[in-house]
C-alpha positions in Angstrom: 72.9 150.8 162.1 75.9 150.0 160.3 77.1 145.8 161.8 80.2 144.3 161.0 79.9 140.4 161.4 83.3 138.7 161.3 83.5 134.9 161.0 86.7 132.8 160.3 86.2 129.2 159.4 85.1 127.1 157.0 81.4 127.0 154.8 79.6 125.9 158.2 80.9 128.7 159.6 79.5 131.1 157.1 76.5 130.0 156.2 74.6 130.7 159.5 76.4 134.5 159.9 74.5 135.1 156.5 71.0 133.9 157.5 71.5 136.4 160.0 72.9 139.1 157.8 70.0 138.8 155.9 66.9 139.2 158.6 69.9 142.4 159.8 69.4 143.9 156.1 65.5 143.3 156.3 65.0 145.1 159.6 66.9 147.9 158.1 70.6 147.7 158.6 73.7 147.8 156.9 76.5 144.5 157.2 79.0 143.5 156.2 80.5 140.0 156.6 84.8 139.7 156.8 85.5 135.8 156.2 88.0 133.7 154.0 88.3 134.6 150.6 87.2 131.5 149.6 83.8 132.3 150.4 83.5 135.9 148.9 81.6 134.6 146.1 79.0 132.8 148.3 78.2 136.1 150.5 77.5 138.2 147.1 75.6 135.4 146.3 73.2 136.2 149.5 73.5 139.5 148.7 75.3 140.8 151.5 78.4 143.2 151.5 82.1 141.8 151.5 84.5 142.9 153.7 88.1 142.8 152.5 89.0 139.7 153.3 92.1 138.0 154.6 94.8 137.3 151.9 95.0 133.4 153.7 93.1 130.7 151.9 90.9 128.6 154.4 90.6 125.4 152.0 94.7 126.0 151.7 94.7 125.8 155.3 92.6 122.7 155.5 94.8 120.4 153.6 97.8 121.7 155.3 96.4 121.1 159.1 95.0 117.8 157.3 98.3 116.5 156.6 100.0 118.2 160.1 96.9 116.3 162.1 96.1 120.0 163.8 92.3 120.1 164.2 92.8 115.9 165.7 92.6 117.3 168.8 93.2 120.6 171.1 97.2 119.6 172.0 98.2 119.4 168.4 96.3 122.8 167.5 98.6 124.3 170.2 101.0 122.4 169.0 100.7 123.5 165.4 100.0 127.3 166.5 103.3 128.4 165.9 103.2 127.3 162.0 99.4 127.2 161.4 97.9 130.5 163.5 100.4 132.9 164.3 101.8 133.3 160.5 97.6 134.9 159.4 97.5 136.5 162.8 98.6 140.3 161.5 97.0 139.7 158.2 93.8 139.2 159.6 94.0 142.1 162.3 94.4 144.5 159.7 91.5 143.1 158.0 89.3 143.4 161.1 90.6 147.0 162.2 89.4 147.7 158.7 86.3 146.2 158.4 85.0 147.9 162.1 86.3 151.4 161.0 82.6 152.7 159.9 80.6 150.1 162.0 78.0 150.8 164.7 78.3 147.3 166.3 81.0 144.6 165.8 79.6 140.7 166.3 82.2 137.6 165.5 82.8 134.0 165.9 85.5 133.1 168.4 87.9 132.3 166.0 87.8 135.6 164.7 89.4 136.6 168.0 90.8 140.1 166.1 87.6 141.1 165.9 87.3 141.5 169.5 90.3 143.9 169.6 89.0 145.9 166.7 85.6 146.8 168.5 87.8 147.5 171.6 89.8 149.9 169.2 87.1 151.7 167.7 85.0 152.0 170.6 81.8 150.1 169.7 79.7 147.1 171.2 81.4 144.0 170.6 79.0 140.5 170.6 80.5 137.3 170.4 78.0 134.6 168.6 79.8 130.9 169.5 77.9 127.6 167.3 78.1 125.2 170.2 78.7 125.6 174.2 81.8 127.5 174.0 81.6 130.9 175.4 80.0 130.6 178.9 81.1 128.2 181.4 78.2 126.3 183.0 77.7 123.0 184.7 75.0 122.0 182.4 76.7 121.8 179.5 80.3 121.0 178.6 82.4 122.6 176.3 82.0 120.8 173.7 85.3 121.3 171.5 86.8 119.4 174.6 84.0 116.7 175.8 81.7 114.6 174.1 78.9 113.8 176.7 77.9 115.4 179.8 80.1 115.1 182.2 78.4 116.2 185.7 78.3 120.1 186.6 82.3 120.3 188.2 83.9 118.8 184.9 81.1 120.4 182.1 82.7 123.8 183.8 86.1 122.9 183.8 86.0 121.9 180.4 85.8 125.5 179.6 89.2 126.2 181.2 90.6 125.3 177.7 89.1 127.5 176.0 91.1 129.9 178.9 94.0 128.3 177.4 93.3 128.9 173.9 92.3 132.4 174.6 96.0 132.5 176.7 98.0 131.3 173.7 96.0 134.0 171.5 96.8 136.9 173.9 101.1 135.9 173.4 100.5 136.2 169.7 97.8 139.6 169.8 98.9 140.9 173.2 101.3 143.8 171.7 99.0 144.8 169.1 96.2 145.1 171.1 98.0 146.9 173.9 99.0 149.8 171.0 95.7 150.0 169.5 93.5 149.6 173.0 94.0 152.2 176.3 94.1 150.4 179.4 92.8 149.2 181.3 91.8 146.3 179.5 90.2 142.9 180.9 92.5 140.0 180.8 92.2 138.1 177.2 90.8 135.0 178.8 88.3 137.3 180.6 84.8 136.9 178.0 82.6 138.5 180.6 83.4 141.9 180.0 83.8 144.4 177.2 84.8 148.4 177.6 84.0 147.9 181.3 80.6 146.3 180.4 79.0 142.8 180.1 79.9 141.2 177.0 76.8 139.7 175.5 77.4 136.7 174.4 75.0 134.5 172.1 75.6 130.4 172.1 73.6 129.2 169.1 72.6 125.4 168.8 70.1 123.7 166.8 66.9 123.5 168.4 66.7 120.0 167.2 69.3 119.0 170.1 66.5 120.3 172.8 69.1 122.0 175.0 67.6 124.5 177.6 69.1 127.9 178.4 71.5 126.5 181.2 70.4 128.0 185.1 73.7 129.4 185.7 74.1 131.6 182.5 74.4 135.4 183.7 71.7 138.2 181.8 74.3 139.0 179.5 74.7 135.2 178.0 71.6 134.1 175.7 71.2 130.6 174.5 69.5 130.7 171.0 68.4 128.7 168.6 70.6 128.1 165.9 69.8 130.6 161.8 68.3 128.2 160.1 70.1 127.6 156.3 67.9 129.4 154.0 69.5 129.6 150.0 68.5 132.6 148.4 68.5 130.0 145.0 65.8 127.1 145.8 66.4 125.5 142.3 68.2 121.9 141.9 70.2 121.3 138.8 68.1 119.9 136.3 70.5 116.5 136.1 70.1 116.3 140.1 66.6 116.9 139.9 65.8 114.0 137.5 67.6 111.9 139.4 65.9 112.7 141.9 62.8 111.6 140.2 63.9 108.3 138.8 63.6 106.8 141.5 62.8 106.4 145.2 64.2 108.6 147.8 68.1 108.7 147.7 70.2 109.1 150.9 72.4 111.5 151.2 76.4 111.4 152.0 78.7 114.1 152.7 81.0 115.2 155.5 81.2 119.2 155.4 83.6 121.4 153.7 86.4 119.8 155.9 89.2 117.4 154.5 88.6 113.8 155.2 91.4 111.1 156.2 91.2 108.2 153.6 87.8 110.1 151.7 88.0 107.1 149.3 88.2 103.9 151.1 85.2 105.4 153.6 83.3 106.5 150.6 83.8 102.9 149.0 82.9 101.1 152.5 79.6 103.2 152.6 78.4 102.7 149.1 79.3 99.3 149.0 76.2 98.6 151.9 74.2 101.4 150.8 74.0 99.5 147.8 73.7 95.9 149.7 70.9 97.6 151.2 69.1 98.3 147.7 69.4 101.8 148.1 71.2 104.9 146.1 72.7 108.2 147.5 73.5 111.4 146.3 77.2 112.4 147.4 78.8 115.7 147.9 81.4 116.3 145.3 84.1 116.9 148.4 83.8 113.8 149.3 83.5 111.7 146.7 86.7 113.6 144.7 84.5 112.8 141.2 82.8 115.8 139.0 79.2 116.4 139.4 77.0 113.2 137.8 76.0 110.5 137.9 78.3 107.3 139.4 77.0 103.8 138.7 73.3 103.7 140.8 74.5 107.7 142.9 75.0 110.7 141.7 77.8 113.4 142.8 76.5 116.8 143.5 78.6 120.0 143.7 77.9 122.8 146.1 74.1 122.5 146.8 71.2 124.6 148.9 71.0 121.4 151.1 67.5 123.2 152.2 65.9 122.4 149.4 68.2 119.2 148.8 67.0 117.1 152.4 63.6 117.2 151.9 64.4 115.0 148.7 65.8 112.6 151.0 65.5 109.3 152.9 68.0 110.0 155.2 71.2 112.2 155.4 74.6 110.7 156.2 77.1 113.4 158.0 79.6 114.5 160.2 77.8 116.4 162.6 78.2 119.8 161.6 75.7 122.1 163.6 74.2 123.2 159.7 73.8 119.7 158.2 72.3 118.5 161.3 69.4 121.7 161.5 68.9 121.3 158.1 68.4 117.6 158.2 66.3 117.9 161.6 64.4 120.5 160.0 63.4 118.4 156.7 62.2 115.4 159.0 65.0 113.4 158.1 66.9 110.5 160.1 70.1 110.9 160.6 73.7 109.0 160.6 76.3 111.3 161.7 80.1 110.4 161.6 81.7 112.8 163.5 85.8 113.7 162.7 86.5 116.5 165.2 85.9 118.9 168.0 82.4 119.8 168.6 81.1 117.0 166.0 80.8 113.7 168.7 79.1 116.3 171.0 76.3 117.0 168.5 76.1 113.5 167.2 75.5 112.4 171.2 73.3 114.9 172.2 70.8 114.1 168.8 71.2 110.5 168.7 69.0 110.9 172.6 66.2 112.2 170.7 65.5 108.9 168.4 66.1 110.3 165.2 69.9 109.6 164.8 72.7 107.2 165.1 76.2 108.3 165.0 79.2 105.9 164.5 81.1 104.8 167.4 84.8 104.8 165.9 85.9 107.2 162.4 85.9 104.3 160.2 83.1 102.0 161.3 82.9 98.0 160.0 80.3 97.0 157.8 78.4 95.3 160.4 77.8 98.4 162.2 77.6 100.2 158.7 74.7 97.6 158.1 72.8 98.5 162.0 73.0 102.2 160.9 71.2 102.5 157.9 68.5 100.1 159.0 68.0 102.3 161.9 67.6 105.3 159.9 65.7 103.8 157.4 63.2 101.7 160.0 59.7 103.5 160.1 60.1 104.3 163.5 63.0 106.4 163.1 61.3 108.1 160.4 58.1 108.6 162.5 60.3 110.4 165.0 61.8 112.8 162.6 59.0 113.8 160.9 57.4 114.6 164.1 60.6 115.8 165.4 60.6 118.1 162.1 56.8 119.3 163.4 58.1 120.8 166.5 60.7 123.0 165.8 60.2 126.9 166.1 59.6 128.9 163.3 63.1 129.5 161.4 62.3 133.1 160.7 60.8 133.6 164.6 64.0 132.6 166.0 66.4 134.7 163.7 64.3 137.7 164.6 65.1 137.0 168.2 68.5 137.3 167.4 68.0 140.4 166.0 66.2 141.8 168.5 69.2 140.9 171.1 71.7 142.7 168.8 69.3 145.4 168.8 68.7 145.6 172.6 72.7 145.4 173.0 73.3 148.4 170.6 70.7 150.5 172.4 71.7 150.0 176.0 75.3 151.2 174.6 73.8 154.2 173.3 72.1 154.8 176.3 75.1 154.7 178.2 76.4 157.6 176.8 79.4 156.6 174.9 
C-alpha cells in the first residue's frame, strides 16, 4: 500500500509522522511524507521518501508570526489569517493534490487541512492524526489549543467549537477549490465526522506519560493512542558533547522547541544565572541560546540533536512542553520543568505536572525565586524517584506504533471492502 502522510508545522510536528513512516516501511508499505522544506533533509535522513514540498519556509514563517504576535493566541491567528495563511494556501494545495495522486491512503495533521480535500479528490481514505485533544469533541477532555485545565464536561466540549471556527475560516479560503476538484455532495468543512459518506477515522495521539484514558464519549471511529515515540535512526553524540558529558556530573538540559522565543536572551541569562547558583551546568539547544555549538563558560550549546539518546544523559530537562520533548524526557526517567509559550503547551505542562514528575512555570518569564523552587523540585530525590518509576511504566514504544499501524491498516481494508 502506497500512504501519503502530510504534516505542516514545525520539527515537533515532523518528527512523530516519521517514527510512524518508519514501522509503515517495515510492515511493508510505501510513504511518503509532504512537509516544509525546511525539513526535507531530516526525512531523507530517516530514510523515508519526500514529497515535493511547499515552496513556503516554516522557520520564515516563524519569525514573521513572531514579530506579528500570531500564534499568542487563537484571535490574533484569525486575525493574522489574511497575511500569514491565506497567501501558502494554493501553494500548498497543489502540493497535496500532487503528493495523493499515486497513494492508496492519505493520513495528515490538521494543519495540513489540503490534504483532506486532496483524498476527497482522488477518492481514497483520508485519516486525520491530531497531537493533542483536538479532533473529537468530548467532555473529558478540552481542546487544548483553547483551555489549559479541565474545565467540566459542558465547557471541555465547547472548547472544540473553535476549532469549528478555524475549520470555518479555512473553508472561505479552500471552499472554491475544493468545490472544483470534489463532486457534491460534500460534508460541511467543520464537519470531521465524516469522509466520502463514511466515518472519518480519526487518531488523537498523546504521550502516554500524561495518563489520559480513551474518553467514554469518543465514537468507533475516533482512537486515542499513544503518542510515536522519537526514535533517531543516528544514536551517536558528537564527540565534543559527549565529553562533556563525561566531565562531569549529569547536566540539565535547556531548550524550548524549534519555535521563536520572545526575549531568548534575557530568559536564557535568568535561567543560567540560578542553574549555576544552584552548582549545576546545562546543555542548551543552539535555538535558544543564539551561540554556535560549544562549549559556554561551565554549559555547552548543542545544535540539532537525537534528544533520545541526549535525555538519558540528563538530570533533568528544561522545556516548553512540546508533546516530543516531554515523551522523550518521560521516557528517559527524567524530571521535568516545562515553560510553556503557546497553544497546547500549558495543557501538557498541567496535565504532567499531576503525575509528580514535573513543574511548569506559572507566568512566561518566571522570577528567580520561583526559578530557584523549580529546579530543587526537579532535582529533589523524590521527584527523581517518580520519574524513573514513571519511566518503568510506560508501554513499549515499538508496541504502541504497531497499533497505529494496525488502525491505518484496518481503515484501508474496510474501504476496500466497501467496494470503492
Amino acid at each position: 500500500m502506497k500512504i501519503s502522510i502530510q504534516t505542516l508545522g514545525t520539527r515537533g510536528d515532523i518528527l512523530p509522522f516519521l517514527t510512524l513512516a518508519r514501522a509503515l516501511m517495515d510492515a511493508g508499505h510505501t510513504v511518503s511524507l509532504l512537509a516544509p522544506r525546511d525539513y526535507s533533509a531530516l526525512i531523507r535522513q530517516f530514510g523515508v521518501e519526500v514529497a515535493t514540498p511547499p515552496a513556503f519556509s516554516v522557520s520564515d514563517w516563524m519569525q514573521r508570526s513572531r514579530a506579528r504576535g500570531t500564534l499568542r493566541g487563537p484571535f490574533r491567528f484569525f486575525r493574522d489569517w489574511p497575511v500569514m495563511i491565506r497567501p501558502h494556501i494554493e501553494d500548498v494545495m497543489e502540493r497535496s493534490l500532487e503528493a495523493a495522486r499515486d497513494a492508496d491512503l492519505v493520513l495528515a495533521n490538521p494543519i495540513a487541512v489540503p490534504a483532506r480535500i486532496a483524498a476527497e479528490h482522488a477518492g481514497l481514505p483520508f485519516i486525520l492524526m491530531a497531537l493533542q485533544p483536538v479532533i473529537t469533541p468530548t467532555g473529558a477532555l478540552p481542546c487544548a489549543m483553547i483551555a489549559r485545565r479541565p474545565m467540566g464536561p459542558l465547557l471541555n466540549r465547547a472548547s472544540y467549537l473553535a476549532v469549528s471556527l478555524a475549520l470555518a475560516g479555512l473553508a472561505a479560503s479552500l471552499g472554491k477549490a475544493r468545490r472544483r476538484l470534489v463532486p457534491a455532495p460534500r460534508p460541511g468543512f467543520a464537519n470531521l465526522g465524516r469522509h466520502l459518506g463514511d466515518p472519518l477515522t480519526r487518531l488523537t495521539a498523546l504521550p502516554a506519560a500524561l495518563g489520559v484514558e480513551r474518553p467514554g464519549d469518543y465514537d468507533q471511529a475516533s482512537h486515542l493512542v499513544d503518542y510515536p515515540a522519537l526514535q533517531s535512526p543516528d544514536s551517536a553524540l558528537p564527540d565534543p558533547l559527549t565529553a562533556f558529558l563525561a566531565s562531569g556530573q549529569p547536566p540539565l538540559y535547556l531548550g524550548l522547541g524549534s519555535m521563536e522565543v520572545e526575549d531568548g536572551d534575557a530568559l536564557l541569562a535568568s535561567w543560567l544565572g540560578r542553574i549555576e547558583a544552584a552548582g549545576q551546568r546545562a546543555v542548551i539547544a543552539a535555538s535558544l541560546a543564539g551561540h554556535p555549538p560549544g562549549p559556554l563558560g561551565p554549559h555547552f550549546v548543542a545544535g540539532a540533536l537525537p534528544h533520545d539518546h541526549l535525555f538519558p544523559h540528563c538530570a533533568a530537562v528544561i522545556h516548553h512542553g512540546g508533546a516530543g520533548t516531554l515523551d522523550t524526557a518521560s521516557r528517559a526517567g527524567c524530571p521535568q520543568i516545562i515553560l510553556p509559550q503557546v497553544l497546547d503547551q500549558f495543557w501538557n505542562a498541567h496535565t504532567l505536572t499531576a503525575r509528580s514528575v514535573a513543574g511548569y512555570a506559572r507566568r512566561p518569564r518566571p522570577k528567580t525565586d520561583e526559578i530557584d523552587m523549580l529546579i530543587g523540585y526537579a532535582l529533589s530525590d523524590e521527584t527523581r524517584r517518580a520519574a524513573r518509576s514513571l519511566a518503568a511504566s510506560l508501554p513499549d514504544p515499538a508496541r504502541t506504533v504497531q497499533r497505529i499501524v494496525g488502525i491505518i491498516e484496518q481503515t484501508a481494508g474496510n474501504w476496500r471492502a466497501g467496494a470503492r
